[in-house]
KEPAGU-598719 format. One record per residue (C-alpha): x, y, z; residue in one letter; chain; residue number from 1. Coordinates in steps of 0.25 Angstrom, whole numbers, always signed. Layout:
! residues N
+-------+-------+-------+--------+--------+-----+
|    px |    py |    pz | residu | chaine | num |
+-------+-------+-------+--------+--------+-----+
|     X |     Y |     Z |      A |      A | NUM |
...
+-------+-------+-------+--------+--------+-----+
END
This chain:
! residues 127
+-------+-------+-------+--------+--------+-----+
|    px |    py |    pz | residu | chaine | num |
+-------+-------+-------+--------+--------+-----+
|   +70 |  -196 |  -105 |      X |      A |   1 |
|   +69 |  -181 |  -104 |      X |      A |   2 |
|   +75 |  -180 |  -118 |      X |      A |   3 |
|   +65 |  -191 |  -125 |      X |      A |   4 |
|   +53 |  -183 |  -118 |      X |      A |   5 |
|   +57 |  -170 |  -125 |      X |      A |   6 |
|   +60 |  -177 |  -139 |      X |      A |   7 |
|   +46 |  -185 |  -137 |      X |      A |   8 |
|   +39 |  -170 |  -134 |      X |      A |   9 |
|   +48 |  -164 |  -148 |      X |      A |  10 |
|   +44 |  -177 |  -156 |      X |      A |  11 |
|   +28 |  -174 |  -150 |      X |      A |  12 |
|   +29 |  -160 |  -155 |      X |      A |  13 |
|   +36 |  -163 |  -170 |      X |      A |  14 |
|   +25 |  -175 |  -172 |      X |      A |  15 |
|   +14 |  -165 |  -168 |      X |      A |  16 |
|   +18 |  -155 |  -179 |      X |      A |  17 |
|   +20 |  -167 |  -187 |      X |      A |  18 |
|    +5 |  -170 |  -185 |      X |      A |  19 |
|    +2 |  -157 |  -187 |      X |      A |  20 |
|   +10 |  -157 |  -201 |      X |      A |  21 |
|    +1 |  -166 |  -207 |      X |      A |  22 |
|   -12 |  -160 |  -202 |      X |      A |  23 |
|   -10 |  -146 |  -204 |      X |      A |  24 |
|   -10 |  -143 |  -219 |      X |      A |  25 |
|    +1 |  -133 |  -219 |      X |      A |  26 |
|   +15 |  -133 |  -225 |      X |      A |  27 |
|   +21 |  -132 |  -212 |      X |      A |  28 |
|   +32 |  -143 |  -206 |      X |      A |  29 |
|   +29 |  -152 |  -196 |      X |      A |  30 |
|   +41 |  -147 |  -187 |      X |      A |  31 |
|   +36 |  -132 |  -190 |      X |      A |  32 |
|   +24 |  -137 |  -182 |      X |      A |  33 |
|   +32 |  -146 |  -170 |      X |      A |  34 |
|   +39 |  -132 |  -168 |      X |      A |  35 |
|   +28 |  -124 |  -168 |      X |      A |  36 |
|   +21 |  -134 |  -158 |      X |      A |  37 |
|   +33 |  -134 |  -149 |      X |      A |  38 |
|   +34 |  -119 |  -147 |      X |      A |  39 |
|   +18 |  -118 |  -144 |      X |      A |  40 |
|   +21 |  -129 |  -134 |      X |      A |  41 |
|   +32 |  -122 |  -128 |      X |      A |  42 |
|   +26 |  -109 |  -128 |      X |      A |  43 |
|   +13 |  -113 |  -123 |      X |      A |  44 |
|   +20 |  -121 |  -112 |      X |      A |  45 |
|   +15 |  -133 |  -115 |      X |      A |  46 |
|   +29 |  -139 |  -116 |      X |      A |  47 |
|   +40 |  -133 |  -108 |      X |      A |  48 |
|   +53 |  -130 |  -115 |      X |      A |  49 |
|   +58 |  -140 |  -104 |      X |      A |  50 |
|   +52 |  -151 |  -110 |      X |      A |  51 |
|   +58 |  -152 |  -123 |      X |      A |  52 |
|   +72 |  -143 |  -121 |      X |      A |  53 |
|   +84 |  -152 |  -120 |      X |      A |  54 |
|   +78 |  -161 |  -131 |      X |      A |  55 |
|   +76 |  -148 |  -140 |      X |      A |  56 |
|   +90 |  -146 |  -139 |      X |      A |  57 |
|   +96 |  -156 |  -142 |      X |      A |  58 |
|   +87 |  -159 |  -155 |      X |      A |  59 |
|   +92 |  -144 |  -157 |      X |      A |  60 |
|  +108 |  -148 |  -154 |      X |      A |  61 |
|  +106 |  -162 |  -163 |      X |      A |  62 |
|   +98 |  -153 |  -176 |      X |      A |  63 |
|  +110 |  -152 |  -184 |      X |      A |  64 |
|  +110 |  -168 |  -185 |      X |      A |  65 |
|   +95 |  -169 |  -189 |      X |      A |  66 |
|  +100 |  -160 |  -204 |      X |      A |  67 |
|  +110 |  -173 |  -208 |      X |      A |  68 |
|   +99 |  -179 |  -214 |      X |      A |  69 |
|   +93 |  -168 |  -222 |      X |      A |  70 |
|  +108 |  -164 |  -226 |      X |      A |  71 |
|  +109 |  -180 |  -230 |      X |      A |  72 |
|   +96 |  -179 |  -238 |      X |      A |  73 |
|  +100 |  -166 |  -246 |      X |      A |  74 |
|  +115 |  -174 |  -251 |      X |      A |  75 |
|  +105 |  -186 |  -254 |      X |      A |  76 |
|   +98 |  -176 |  -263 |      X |      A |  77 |
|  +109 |  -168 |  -269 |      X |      A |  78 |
|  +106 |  -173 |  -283 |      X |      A |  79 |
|   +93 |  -164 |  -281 |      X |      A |  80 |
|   +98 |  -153 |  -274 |      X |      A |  81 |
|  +110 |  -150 |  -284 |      X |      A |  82 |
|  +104 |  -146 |  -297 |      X |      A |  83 |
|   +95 |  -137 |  -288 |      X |      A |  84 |
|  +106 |  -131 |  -280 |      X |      A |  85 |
|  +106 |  -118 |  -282 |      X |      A |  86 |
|   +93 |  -115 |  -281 |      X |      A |  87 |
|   +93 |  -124 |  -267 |      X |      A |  88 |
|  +106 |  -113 |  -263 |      X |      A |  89 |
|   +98 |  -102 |  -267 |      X |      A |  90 |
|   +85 |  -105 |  -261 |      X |      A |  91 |
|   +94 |  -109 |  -248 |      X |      A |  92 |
|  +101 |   -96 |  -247 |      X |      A |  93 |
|   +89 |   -86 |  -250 |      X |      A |  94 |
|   +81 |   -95 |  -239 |      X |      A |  95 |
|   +94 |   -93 |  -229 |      X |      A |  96 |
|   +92 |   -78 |  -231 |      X |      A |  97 |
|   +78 |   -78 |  -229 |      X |      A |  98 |
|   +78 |   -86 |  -217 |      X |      A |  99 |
|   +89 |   -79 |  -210 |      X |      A | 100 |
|   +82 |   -65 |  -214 |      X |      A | 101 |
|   +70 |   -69 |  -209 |      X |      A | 102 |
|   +76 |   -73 |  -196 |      X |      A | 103 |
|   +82 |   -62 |  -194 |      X |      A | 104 |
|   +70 |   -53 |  -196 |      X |      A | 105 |
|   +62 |   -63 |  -186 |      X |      A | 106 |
|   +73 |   -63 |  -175 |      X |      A | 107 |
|   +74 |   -46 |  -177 |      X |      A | 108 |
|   +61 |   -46 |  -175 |      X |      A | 109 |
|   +57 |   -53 |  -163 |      X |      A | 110 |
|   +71 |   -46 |  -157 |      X |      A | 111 |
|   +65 |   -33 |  -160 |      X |      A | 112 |
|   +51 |   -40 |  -154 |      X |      A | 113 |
|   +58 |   -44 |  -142 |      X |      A | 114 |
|   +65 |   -30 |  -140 |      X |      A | 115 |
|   +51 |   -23 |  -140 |      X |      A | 116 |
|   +46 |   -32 |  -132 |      X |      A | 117 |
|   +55 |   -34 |  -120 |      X |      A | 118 |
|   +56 |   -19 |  -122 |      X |      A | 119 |
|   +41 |   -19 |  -118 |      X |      A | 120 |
|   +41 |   -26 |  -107 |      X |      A | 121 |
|   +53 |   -20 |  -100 |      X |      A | 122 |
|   +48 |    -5 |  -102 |      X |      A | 123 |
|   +34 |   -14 |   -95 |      X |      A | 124 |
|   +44 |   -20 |   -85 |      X |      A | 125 |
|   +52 |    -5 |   -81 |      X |      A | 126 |
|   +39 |    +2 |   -79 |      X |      A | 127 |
+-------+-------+-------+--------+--------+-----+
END
């Protein structure tokens, strides 16, 4: 029962950025919002971590079942995709590079972020 109340509070949030999707005139998905919602929910304290954890997990454990379909799909529509092939290799790997050179510089900066900042609060904490 725990299990179908976490999932029912996860389908809640996906329907509410869903709902908010086709209200708000913006080239954003709908998931982008659910996630965005979760974390203000979460960080506000309006829903403790408690409440959906177990159920996070295992969507996280069972996520590389949900890309079958989508890998079906692009065999389905290899007839399209092969005439364009290279282009679609090219744009994949330049977005790869981008994607990873970007995470890096994102995760470098909140490490050096995080440095200054415990470095703070325990020069605050010695005195």
């Amino acid at each position: 029962m725990k299990y179908l109340k976490q999932f029912g509070i996860i389908i809640f949030i996906s329907f509410i950025g869903e709902l908010m999707h086709g209200m708000i005139p913006l080239p954003v998905p709908a998931s982008i919002y659910g996630l965005v919602i979760m974390l203000l929910a979460l960080v506000s304290g309006v829903l403790k971590l408690s409440d959906v954890k177990e159920t996070a997990a295992l969507l996280i454990e069972i996520m590389p079942i949900m890309f079958i379909p989508a890998a079906v799909g692009l065999m389905d529509s290899w007839g399209v995709i092969r005439p364009r092939l290279a282009a679609y290799a090219v744009i994949t790997v330049v977005s790869l590079v981008v994607v990873m050179a970007m995470a890096g510089r994102a995760t470098q900066a909140v490490l050096r972020w995080e440095k200054r900042h415990k470095g703070h609060s325990i020069g605050k904490q010695v005195k």
